[in-house]
ROPAVO-409939 format. One line per 5 residues: number of its first residue (from 1); their letters; for each residue x, y, z of N, C-alpha, C. Coordinates in pm, 1 decimal, decimal comma, padded with zeros to 6 digits. Layout:
BEGIN
NUM) A) X Y Z X Y Z X Y Z; ...
This chain:
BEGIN
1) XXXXX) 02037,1 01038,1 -00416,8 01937,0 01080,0 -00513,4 01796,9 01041,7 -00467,4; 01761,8 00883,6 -00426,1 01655,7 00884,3 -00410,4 01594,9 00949,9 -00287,0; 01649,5 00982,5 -00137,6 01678,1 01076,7 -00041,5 01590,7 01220,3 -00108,2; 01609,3 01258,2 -00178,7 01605,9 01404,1 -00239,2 01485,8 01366,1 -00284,9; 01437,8 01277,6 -00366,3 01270,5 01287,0 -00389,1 01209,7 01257,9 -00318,6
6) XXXXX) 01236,3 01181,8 -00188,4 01121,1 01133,1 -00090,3 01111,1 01292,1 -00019,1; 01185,8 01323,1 -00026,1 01223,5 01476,6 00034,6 01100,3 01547,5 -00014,1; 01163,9 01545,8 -00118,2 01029,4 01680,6 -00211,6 00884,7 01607,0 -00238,0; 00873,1 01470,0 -00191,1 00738,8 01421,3 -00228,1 00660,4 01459,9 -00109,7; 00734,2 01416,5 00027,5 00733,0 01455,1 00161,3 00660,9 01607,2 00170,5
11) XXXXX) 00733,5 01684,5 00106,3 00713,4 01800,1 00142,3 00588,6 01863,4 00028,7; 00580,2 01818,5 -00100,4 00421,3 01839,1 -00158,5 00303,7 01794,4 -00077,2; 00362,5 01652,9 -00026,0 00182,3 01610,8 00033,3 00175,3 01724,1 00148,0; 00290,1 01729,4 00237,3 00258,9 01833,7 00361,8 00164,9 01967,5 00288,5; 00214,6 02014,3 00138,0 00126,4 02135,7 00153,3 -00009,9 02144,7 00084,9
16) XXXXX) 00024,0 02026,3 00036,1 -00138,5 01941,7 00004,7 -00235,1 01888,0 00096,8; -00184,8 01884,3 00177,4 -00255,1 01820,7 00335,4 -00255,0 02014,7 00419,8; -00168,1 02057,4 00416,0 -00195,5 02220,3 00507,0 -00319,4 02321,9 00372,7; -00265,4 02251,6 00295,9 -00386,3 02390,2 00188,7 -00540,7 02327,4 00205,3; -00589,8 02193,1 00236,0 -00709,4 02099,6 00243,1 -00786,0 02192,9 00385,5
21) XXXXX) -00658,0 02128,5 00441,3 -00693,6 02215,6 00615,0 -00776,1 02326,6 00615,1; -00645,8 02454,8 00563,2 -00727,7 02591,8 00590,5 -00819,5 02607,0 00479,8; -00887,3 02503,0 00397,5 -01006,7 02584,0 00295,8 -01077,7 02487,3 00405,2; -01111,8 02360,2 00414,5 -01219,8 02292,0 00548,4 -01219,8 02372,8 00634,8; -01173,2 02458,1 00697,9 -01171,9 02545,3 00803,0 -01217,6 02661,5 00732,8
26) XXXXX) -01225,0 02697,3 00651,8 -01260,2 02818,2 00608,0 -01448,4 02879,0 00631,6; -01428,5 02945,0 00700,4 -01584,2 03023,3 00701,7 -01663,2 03064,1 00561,9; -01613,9 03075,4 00487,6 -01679,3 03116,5 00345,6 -01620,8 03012,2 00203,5; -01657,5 02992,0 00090,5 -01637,9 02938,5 -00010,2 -01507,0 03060,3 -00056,7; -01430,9 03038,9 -00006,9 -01270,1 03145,6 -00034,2 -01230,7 03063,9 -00164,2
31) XXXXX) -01124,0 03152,2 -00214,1 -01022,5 03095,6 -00305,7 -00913,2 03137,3 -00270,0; -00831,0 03260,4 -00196,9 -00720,2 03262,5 -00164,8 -00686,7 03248,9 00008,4; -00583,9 03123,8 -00030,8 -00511,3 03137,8 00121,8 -00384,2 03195,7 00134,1; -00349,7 03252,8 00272,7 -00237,8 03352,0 00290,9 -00202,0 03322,2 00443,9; -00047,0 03274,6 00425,6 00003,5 03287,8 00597,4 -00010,7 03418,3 00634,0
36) XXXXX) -00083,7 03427,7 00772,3 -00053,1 03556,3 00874,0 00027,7 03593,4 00979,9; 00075,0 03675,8 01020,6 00168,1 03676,8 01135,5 00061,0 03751,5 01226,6; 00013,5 03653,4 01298,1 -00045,1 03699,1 01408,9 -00015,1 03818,7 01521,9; 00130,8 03799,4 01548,0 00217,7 03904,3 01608,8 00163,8 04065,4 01512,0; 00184,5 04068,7 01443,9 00127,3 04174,4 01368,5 -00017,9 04210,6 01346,9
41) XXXXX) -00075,1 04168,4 01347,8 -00194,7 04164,4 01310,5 -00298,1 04245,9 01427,8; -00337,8 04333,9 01383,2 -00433,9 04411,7 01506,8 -00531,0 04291,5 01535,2; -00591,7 04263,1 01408,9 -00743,6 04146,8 01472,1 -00839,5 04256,5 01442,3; -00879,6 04328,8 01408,3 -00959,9 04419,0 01426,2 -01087,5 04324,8 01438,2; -01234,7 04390,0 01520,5 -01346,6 04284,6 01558,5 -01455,5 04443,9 01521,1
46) XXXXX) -01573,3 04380,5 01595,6 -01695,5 04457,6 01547,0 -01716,3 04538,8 01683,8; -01735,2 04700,3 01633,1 -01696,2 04798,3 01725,0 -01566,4 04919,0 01712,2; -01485,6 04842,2 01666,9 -01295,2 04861,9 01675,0 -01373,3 04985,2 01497,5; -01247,5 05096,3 01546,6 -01282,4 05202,3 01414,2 -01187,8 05141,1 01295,6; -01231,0 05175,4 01196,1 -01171,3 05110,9 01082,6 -01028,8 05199,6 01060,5
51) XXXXX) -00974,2 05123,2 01053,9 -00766,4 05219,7 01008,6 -00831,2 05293,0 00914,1; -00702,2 05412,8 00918,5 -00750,6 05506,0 00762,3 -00650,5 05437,6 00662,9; -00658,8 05320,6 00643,3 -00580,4 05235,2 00522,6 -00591,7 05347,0 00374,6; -00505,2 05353,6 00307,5 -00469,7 05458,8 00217,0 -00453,2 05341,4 00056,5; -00543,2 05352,0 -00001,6 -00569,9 05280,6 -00142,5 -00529,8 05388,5 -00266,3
56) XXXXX) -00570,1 05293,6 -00347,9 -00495,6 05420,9 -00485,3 -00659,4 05399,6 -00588,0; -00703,7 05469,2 -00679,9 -00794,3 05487,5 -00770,8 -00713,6 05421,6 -00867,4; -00801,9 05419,9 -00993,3 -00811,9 05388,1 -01121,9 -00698,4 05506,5 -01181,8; -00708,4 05642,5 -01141,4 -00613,7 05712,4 -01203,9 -00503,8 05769,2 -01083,1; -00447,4 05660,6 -00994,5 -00368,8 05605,2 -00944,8 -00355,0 05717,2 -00809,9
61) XXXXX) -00461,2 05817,0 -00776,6 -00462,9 05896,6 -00666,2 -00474,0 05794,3 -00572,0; -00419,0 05884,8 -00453,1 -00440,4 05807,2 -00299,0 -00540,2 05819,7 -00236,7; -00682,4 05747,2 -00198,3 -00803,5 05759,0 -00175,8 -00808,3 05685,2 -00024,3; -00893,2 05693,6 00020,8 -00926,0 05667,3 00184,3 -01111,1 05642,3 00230,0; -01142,8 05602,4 00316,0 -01297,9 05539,6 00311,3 -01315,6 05627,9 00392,5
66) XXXXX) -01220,0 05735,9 00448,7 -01232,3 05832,2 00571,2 -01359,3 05946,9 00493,3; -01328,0 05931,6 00381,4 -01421,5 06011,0 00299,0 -01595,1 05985,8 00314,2; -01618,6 05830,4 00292,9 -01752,8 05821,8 00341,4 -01848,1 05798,0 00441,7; -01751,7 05909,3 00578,5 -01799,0 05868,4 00655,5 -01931,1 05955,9 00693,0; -02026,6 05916,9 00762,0 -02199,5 05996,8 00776,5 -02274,2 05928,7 00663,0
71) XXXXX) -02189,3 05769,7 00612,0 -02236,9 05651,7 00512,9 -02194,1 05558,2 00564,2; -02326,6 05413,3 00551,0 -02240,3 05280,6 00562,5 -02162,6 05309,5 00440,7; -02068,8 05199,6 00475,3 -01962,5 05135,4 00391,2 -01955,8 04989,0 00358,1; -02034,5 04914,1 00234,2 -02003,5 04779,1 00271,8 -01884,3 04770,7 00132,2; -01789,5 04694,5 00196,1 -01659,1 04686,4 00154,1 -01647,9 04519,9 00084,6
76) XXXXX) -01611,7 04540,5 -00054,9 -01567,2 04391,1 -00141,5 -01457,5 04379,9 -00101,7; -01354,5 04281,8 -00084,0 -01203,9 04252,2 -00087,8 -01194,7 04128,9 -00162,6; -01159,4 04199,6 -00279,7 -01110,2 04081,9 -00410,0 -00984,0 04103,9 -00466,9; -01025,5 03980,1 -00586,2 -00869,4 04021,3 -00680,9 -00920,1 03976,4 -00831,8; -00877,7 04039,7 -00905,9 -00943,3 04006,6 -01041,0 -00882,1 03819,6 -01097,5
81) XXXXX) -00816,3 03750,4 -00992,9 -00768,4 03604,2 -01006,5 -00891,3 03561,0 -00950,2; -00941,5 03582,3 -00841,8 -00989,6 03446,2 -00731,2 -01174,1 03438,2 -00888,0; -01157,1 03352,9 -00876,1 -01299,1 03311,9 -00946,2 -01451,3 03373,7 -00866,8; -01415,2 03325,9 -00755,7 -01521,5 03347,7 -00623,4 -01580,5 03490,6 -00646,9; -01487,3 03597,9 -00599,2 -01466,1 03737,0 -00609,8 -01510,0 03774,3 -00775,4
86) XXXXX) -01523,2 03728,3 -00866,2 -01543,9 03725,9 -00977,8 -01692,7 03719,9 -01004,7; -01724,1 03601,4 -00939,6 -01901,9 03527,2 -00938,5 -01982,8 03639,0 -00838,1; -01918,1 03713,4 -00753,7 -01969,5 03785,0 -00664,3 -02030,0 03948,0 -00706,3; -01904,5 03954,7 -00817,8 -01907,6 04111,6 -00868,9 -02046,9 04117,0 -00902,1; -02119,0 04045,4 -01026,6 -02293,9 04109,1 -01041,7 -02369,4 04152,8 -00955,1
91) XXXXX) -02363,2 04047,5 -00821,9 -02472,1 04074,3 -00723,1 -02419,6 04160,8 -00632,9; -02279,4 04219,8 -00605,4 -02257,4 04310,9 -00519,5 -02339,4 04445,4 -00613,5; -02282,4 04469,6 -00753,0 -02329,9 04534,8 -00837,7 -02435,4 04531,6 -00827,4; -02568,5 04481,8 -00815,0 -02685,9 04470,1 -00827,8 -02757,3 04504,3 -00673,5; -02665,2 04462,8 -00564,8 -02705,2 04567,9 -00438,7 -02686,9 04690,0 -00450,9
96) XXXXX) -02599,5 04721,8 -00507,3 -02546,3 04868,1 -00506,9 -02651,1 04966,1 -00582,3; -02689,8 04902,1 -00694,8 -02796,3 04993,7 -00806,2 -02944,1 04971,3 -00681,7; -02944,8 04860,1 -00621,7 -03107,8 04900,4 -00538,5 -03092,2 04981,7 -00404,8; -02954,5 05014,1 -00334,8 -02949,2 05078,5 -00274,0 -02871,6 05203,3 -00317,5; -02851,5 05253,2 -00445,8 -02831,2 05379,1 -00464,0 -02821,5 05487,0 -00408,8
101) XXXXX) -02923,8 05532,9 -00412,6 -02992,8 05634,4 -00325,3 -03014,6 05635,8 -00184,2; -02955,3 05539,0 -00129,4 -02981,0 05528,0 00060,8 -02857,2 05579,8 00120,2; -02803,8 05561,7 00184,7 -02689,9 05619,0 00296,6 -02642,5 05496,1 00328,2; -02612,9 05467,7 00195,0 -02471,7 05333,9 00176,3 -02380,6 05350,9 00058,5; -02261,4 05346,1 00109,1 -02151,9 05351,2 -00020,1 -02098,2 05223,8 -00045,6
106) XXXXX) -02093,3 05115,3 -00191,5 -02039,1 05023,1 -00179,7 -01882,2 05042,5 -00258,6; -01797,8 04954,3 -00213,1 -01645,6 05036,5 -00227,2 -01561,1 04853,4 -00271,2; -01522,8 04883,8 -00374,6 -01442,5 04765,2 -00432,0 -01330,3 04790,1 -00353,2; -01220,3 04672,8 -00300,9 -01152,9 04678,9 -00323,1 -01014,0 04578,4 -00336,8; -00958,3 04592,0 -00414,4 -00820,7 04502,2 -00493,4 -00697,0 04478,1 -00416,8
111) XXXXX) -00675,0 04335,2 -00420,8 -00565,6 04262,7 -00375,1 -00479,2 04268,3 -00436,1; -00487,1 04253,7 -00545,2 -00419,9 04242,7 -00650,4 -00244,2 04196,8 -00627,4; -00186,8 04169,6 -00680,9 -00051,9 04193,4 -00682,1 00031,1 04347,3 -00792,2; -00060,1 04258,6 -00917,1 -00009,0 04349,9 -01028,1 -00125,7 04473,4 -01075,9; -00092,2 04592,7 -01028,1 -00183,9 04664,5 -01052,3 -00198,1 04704,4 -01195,2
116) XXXXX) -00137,0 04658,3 -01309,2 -00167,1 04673,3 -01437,9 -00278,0 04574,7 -01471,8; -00280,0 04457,8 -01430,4 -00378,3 04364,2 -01464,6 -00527,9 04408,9 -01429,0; -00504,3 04421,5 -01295,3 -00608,4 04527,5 -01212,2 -00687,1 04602,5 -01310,8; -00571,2 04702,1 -01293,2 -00605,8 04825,4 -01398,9 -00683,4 04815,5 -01588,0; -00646,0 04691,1 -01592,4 -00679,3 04695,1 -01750,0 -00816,1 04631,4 -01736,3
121) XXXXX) -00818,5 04551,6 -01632,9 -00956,9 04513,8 -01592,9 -01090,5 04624,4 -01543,4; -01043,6 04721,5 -01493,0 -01121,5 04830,7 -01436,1 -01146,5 04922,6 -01562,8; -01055,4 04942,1 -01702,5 -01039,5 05004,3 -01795,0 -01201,9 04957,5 -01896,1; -01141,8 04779,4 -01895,3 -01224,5 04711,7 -01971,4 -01404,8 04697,5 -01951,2; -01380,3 04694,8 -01808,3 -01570,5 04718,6 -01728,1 -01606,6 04855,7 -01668,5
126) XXXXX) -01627,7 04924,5 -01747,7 -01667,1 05072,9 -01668,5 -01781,4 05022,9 -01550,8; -01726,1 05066,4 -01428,1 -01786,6 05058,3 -01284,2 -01858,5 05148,9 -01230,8; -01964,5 05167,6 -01165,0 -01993,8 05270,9 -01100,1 -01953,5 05270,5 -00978,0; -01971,7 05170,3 -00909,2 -01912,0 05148,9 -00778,4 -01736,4 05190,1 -00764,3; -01703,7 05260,4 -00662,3 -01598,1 05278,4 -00621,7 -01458,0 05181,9 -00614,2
131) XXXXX) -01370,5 05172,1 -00750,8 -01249,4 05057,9 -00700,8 -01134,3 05087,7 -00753,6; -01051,6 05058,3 -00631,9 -00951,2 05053,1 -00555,1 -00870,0 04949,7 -00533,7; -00768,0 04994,2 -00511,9 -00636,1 04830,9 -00519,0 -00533,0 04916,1 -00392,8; -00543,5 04811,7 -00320,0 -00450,1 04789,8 -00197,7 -00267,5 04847,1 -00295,1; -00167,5 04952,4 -00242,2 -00084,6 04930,2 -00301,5 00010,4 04796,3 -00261,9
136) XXXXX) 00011,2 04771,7 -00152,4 00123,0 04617,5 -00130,4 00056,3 04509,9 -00175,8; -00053,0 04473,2 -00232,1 -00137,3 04385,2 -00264,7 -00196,7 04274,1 -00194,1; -00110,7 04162,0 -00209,0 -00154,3 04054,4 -00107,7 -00099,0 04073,8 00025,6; 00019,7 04161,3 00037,3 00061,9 04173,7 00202,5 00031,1 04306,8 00291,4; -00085,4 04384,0 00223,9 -00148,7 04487,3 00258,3 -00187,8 04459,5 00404,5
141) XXXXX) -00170,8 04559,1 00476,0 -00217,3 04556,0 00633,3 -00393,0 04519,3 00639,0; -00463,3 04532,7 00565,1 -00584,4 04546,0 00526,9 -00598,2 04414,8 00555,8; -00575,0 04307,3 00494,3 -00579,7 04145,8 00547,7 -00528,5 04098,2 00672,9; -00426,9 04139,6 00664,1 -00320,4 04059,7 00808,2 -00439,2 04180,2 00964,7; -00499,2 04284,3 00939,7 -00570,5 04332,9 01066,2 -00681,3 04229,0 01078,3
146) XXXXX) -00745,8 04206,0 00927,3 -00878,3 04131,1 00979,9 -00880,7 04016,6 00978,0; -00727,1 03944,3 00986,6 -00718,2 03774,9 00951,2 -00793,2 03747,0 00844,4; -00733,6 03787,4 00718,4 -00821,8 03759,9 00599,5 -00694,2 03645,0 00579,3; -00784,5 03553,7 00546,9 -00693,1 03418,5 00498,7 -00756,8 03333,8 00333,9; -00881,1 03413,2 00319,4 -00876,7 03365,5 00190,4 -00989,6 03530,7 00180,8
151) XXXXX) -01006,4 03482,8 00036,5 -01093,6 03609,0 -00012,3 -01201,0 03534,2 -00097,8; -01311,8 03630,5 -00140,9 -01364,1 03719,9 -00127,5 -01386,3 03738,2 00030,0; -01399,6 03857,5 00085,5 -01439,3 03911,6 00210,3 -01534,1 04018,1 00181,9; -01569,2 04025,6 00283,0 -01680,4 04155,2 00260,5 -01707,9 04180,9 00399,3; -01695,9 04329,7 00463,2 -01717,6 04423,1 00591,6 -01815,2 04508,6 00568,4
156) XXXXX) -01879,1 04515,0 00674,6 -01928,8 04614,2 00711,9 -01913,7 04738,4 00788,2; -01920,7 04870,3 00760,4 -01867,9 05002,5 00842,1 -02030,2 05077,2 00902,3; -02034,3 05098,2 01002,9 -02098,1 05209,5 01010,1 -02080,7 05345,0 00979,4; -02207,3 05432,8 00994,5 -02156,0 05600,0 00976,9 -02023,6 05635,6 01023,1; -02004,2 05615,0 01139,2 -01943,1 05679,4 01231,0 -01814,9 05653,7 01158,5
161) XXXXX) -01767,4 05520,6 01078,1 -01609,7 05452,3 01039,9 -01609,1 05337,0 01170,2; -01717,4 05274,4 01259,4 -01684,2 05190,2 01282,2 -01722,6 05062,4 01248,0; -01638,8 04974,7 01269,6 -01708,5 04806,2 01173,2 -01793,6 04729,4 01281,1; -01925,1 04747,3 01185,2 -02016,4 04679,4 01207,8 -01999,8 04511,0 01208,4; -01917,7 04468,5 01111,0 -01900,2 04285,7 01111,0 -01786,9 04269,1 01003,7
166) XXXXX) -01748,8 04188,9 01052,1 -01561,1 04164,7 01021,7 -01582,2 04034,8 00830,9; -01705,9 04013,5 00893,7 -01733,2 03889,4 00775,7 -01871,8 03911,3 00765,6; -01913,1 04016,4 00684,1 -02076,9 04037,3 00614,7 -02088,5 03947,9 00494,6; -02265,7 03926,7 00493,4 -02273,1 03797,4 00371,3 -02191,7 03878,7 00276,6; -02186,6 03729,6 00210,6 -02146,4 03776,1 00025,4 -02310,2 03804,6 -00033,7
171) XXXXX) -02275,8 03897,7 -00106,3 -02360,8 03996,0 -00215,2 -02509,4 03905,6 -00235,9; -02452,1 03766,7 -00274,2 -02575,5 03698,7 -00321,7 -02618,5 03605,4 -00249,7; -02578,7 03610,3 -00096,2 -02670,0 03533,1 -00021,9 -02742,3 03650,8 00032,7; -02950,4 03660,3 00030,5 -03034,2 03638,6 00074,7 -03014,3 03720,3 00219,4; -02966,8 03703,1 00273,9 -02940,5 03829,3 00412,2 -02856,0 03884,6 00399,9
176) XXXXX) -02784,6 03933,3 00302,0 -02704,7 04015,0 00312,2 -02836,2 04210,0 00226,6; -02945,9 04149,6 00150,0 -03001,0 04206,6 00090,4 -03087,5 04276,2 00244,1; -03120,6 04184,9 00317,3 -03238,4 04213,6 00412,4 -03148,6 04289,9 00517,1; -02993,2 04261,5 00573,5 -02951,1 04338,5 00674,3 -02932,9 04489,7 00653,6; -02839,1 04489,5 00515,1 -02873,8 04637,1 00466,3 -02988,7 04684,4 00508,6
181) XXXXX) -03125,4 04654,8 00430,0 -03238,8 04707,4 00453,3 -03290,6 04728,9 00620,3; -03244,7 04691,1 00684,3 -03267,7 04657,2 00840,7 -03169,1 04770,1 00883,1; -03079,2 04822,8 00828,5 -02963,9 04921,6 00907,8 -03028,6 05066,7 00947,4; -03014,7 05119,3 01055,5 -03091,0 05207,2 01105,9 -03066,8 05360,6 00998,4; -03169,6 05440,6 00961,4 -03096,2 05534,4 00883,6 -03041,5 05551,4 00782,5
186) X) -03093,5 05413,2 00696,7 -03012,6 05366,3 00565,7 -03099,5 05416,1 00469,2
C-alpha cells in the first residue's frame, strides 16, 4: 500500500516539475501545453506556403484561408478556455476595425475540443472578424506543423499564402500595430 502512494506522489511532482519546464521555456505568456510528435510534424518556418488546412464556420461549412489569398492573413489560434486567448480577443478586435479597409484579413481561429461550447460562444458575441474551429481540436495538424505547444499563437501569411512569421506579436503588444502598418501594399 504504501509502495502505491510514493508511486503516485512520484509521479504528480514529475508532472509538476515537466508542466513548470515547458511554460519557463515558453516564448509567449501561453496557457495551453500539448505533447508533440515531432516525427509528424512538418515544422513549418517563415517562407514555407501555408497547408490548405480545412476549418468549419459558425454554420458548420468547410472554409479554407486559400480564399484570402491577394490578402495578408494575420491568424489568432485560441480556445474559448485559455484566459490568455480571451485577454487578447479586444485588441486583436481593435486591430482589425483600424485596419479594415487595408489588404489584411484577420481570421479567428478555434482549438477547441467541444465545438458546441465554441459555438455558443460565437452565438453569444456577434464577430465581425472571421471564426473558425479546427475540426480535431487540440490534435489538429494546424499545431503539431507549427510546434504550437501552448496558445494563444498568432501567424502571419503573406498575399501570396506564404508565412511571413511562425510567432507574430500578440494583438496588444505595440509592434505588432506598427509591423502591420510597415507591410508592403497593406
Amino acid at each position: 500500500m504504501k509502495k502505491s502512494i510514493w508511486i503516485k506522489i512520484v509521479f504528480v511532482l514529475a508532472l509538476v516539475v515537466t508542466g513548470t519546464c515547458v511554460k519557463a521555456n515558453s516564448p509567449q505568456r501561453d496557457t495551453m501545453t500539448r505533447k508533440t510528435d515531432a516525427k509528424k510534424a512538418v515544422l513549418l518556418k517563415k517562407g514555407d506556403m501555408m497547408p490548405n488546412y480545412e476549418f468549419k464556420d459558425v454554420e458548420g461549412k468547410r472554409v479554407s484561408l486559400k480564399k484570402f489569398r491577394g490578402k495578408y492573413v494575420y491568424i489568432d489560434i485560441w480556445a474559448t478556455w485559455c484566459g490568455v486567448c480571451v485577454e487578447q480577443t479586444p485588441y486583436f478586435e481593435e486591430l482589425e476595425e483600424r485596419f479594415h479597409n487595408k489588404n489584411i484579413v484577420f481570421v479567428s481561429v478555434s482549438v477547441d475540443k467541444h465545438r458546441e461550447v465554441w459555438l455558443r460562444t460565437m452565438k453569444a458575441e456577434k464577430k465581425r472578424i472571421p471564426q473558425w474551429i479546427c475540426p480535431e481540436g487540440e490534435e489538429t495538424p494546424l499545431l503539431a506543423d507549427f510546434g504550437v505547444v501552448a496558445i494563444p499563437r498568432f501567424i502571419l501569411l503573406d498575399k501570396k499564402g506564404r508565412i511571413l512569421d511562425v510567432n507574430f506579436s500578440m494583438p496588444s503588444e505595440p509592434q505588432a500595430e506598427k509591423a502591420l502598418s510597415e507591410l508592403e501594399g497593406i
